[in-house]
C-alpha positions in Angstrom: 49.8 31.2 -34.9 49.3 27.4 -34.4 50.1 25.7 -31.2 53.2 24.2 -31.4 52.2 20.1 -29.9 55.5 18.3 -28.1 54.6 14.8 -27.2 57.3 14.3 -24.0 58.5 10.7 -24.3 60.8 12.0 -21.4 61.9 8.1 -19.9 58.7 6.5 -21.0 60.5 4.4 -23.5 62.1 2.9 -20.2 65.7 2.7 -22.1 64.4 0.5 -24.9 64.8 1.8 -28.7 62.2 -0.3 -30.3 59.6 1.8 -27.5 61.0 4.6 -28.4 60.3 4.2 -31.7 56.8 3.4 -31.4 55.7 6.5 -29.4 57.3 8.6 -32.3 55.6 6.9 -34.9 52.5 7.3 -32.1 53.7 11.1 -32.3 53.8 11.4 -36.0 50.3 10.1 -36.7 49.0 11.9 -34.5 50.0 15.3 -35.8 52.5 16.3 -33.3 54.8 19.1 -34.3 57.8 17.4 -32.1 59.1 14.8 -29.9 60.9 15.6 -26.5 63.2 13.5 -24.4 65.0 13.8 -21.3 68.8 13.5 -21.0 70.6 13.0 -17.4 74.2 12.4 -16.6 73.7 10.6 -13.7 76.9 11.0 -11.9 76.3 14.7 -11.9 72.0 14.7 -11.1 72.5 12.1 -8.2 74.9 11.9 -5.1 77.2 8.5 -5.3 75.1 7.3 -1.6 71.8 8.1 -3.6 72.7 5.7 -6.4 73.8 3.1 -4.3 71.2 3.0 -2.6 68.3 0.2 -2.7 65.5 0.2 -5.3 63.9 -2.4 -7.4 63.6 -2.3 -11.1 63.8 -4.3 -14.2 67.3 -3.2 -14.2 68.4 -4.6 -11.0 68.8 -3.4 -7.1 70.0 0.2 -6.8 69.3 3.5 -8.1 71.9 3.1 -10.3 71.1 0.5 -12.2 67.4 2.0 -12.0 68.8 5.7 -13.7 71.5 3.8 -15.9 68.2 1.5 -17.7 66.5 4.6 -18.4 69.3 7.0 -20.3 70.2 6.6 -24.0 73.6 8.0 -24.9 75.1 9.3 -28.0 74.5 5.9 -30.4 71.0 5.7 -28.9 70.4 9.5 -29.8 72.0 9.8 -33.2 69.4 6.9 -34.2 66.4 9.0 -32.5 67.7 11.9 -34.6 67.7 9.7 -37.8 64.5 8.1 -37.1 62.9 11.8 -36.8 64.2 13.4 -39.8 63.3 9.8 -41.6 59.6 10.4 -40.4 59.6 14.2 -40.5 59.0 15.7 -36.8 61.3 17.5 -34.9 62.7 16.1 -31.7 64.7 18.2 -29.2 65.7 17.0 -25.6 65.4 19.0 -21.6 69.0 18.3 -20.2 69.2 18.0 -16.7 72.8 19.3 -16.0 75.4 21.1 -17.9 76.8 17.8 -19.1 73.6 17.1 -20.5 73.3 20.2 -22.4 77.1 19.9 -23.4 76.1 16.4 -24.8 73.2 17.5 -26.8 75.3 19.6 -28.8 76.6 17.0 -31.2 73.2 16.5 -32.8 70.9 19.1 -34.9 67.8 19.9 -32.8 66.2 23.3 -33.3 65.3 24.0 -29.7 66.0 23.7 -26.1 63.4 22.9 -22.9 64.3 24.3 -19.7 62.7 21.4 -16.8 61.0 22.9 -14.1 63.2 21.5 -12.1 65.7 23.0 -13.7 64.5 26.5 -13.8 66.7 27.5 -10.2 70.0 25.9 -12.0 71.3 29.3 -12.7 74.5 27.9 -14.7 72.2 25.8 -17.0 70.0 28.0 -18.0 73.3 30.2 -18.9 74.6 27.4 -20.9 71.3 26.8 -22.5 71.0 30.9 -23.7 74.1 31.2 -24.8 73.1 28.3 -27.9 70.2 31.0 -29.0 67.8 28.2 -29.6 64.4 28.8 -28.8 63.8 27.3 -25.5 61.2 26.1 -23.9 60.8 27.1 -20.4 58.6 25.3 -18.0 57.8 27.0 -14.5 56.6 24.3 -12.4 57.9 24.1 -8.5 58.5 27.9 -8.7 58.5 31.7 -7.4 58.0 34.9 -9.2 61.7 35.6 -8.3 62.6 32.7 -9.7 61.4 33.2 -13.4 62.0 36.5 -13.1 66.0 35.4 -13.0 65.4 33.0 -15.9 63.7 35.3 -18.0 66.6 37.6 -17.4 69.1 35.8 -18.4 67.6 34.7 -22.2 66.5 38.1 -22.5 70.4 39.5 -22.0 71.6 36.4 -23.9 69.0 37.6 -26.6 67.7 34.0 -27.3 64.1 33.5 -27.8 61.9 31.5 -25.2 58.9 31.2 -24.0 57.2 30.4 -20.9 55.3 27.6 -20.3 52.7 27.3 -17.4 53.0 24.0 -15.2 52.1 22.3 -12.2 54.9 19.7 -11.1 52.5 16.5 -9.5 52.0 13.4 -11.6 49.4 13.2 -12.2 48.0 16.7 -11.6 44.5 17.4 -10.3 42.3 19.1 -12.4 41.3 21.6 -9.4 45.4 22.1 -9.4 45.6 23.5 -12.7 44.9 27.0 -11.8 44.8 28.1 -16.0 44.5 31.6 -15.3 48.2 31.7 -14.8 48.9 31.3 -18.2 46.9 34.8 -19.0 49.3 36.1 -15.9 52.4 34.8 -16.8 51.3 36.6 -20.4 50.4 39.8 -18.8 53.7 39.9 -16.6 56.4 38.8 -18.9 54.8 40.0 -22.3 55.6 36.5 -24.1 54.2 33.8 -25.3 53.1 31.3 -22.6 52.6 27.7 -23.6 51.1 24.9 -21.4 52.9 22.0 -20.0 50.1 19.1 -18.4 50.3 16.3 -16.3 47.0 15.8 -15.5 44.8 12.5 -16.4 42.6 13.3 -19.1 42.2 15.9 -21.9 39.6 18.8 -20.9 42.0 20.2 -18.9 44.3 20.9 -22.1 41.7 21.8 -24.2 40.8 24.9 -22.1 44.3 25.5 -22.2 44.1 25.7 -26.2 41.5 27.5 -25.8 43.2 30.7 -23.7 46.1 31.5 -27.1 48.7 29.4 -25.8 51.7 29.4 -27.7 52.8 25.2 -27.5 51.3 22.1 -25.6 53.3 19.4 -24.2 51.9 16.2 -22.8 53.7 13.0 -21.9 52.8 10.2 -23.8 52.9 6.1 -23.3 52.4 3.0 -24.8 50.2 2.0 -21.5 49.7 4.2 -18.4 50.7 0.8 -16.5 53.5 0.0 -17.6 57.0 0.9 -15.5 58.0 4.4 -14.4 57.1 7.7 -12.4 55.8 9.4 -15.9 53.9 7.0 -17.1 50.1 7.9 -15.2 50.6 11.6 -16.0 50.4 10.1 -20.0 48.0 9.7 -22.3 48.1 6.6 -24.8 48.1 6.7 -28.1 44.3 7.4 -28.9 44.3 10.3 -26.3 47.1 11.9 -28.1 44.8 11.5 -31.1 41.9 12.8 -29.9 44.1 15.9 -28.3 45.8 17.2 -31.3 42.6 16.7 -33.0 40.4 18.5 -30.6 43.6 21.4 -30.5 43.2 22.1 -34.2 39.6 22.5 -34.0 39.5 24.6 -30.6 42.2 26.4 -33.0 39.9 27.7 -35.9 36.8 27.7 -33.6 38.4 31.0 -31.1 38.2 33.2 -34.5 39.6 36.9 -34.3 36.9 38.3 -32.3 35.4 40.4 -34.9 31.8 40.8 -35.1 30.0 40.2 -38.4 27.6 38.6 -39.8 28.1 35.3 -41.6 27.0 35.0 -45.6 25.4 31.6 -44.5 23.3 33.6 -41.5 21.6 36.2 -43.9 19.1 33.8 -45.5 18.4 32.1 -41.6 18.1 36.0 -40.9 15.3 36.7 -44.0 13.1 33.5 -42.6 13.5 34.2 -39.3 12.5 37.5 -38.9 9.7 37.0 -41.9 6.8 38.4 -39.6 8.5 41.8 -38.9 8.8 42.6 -42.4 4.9 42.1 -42.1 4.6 44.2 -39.6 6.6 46.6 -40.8 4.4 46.9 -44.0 
């Protein structure tokens, strides 16, 4: 089975279509399987003191005007859809209230993603299972107990998932990573475990290839310094390159594990071992 590669745009197009844009054409040449986005309605992710409260951003003075620049809505997302079938990748979206979810229903994606942060949001994930698209699920920021619930509930919904290992910092350090997890997660749930990274760099997620996970998903930008909280847990547009590049290979490299010898190895084998046929005669 080949790793299914989600490059997470999430905000990073920073509410601007013709950014957007870009990083899915940076997605599509790249070889990425699909595109994911994130959609919040604010009113029901924020408290009305939060949002008007102070913050600075190219979209003015409070946090609403900060959360309102970032979010698409349905005109914005019904030209993401057409833009993706146009260039042939999937997209799909994590929704970060019910809302959300309720909102993504007008358009066709095949699947759903479950945020980590989203993972404790028992009525969600409800409303998620009960579409029966396979969903993502990401277990960043928490407990056994708390997956435990989640994979509960898809499994009495009957809608396939799969886990996805995580660490919730932006960016992650590599010492954070703790990989081994995804072999546990495998072990304890009996699924397929994907890998969700944050960290700067690559090697961390090529040793994630390289343990049979089931999907990838890294954020991707146009420039790590440009605005937002995603955008130095990203990699650009050659990283993304090199990544699904470097996947594929790691891919055909781990073999089936079967012992044998190689058609190309028996003549190395007759030269090599020349001088015990001597001996032997």
């Amino acid at each position: 089975m080949s790793i299914f590669i989600v490059a997470e745009v999430g905000i990073n197009h920073n509410g601007d279509m013709s950014i957007c844009k870009k990083l899915i054409d940076i997605a599509v040449d790249a070889g990425c399987d699909a595109v994911k986005f994130q959609k919040r309605d604010i009113n029901e992710v924020y408290t009305q003191e939060f949002l008007g409260s102070h913050r600075e951003s190219p979209w003015g003075t409070t946090q609403r005007e900060q959360k309102m620049g970032l979010e698409f809505g349905a005109e914005e997302y019904q030209e993401i859809e057409d833009y993706c079938k146009k260039k042939g990748i999937e997209w799909f979206a994590s929704a970060w209230g019910i809302n959300s979810q309720k909102f993504l229903r007008q358009f066709n994606s095949k699947y759903n993603k479950v945020a980590s942060a989203m993972l404790v949001h028992t009525d969600l994930l409800k409303e998620i299972a009960s579409e029966g698209k396979h969903t993502f699920i990401s277990t960043g920021m928490t407990t056994y107990d708390d997956i435990d619930k989640a994979v509960d509930i898809f499994s009495k919904a009957n809608c396939p998932f799969e886990l996805m290992h995580t660490v919730s910092t932006y960016p992650m350090k590599d010492e954070d990573a703790n990989l081994n997890m995804i072999n546990t997660l495998r072990g304890r749930y009996q699924c397929d475990i994907g890998y969700s990274g944050h960290e700067v760099g690559l090697a961390v997620s090529y040793a994630a290839a390289a343990l049979n996970i089931s999907s990838l998903e890294r954020h991707i930008t146009l420039d790590r310094s440009m605005y937002g909280s995603d955008q130095s847990a990203s990699i650009s547009e050659s990283g993304l390159r090199n990544l699904v590049g470097a996947v594929r290979k790691i891919e055909k490299a781990m073999g089936d594990g079967v012992k044998r010898v190689y058609e190309a190895e028996a003549p190395i084998a007759e030269n090599l071992r020349q001088h015990l046929s001597w001996k032997s005669d």
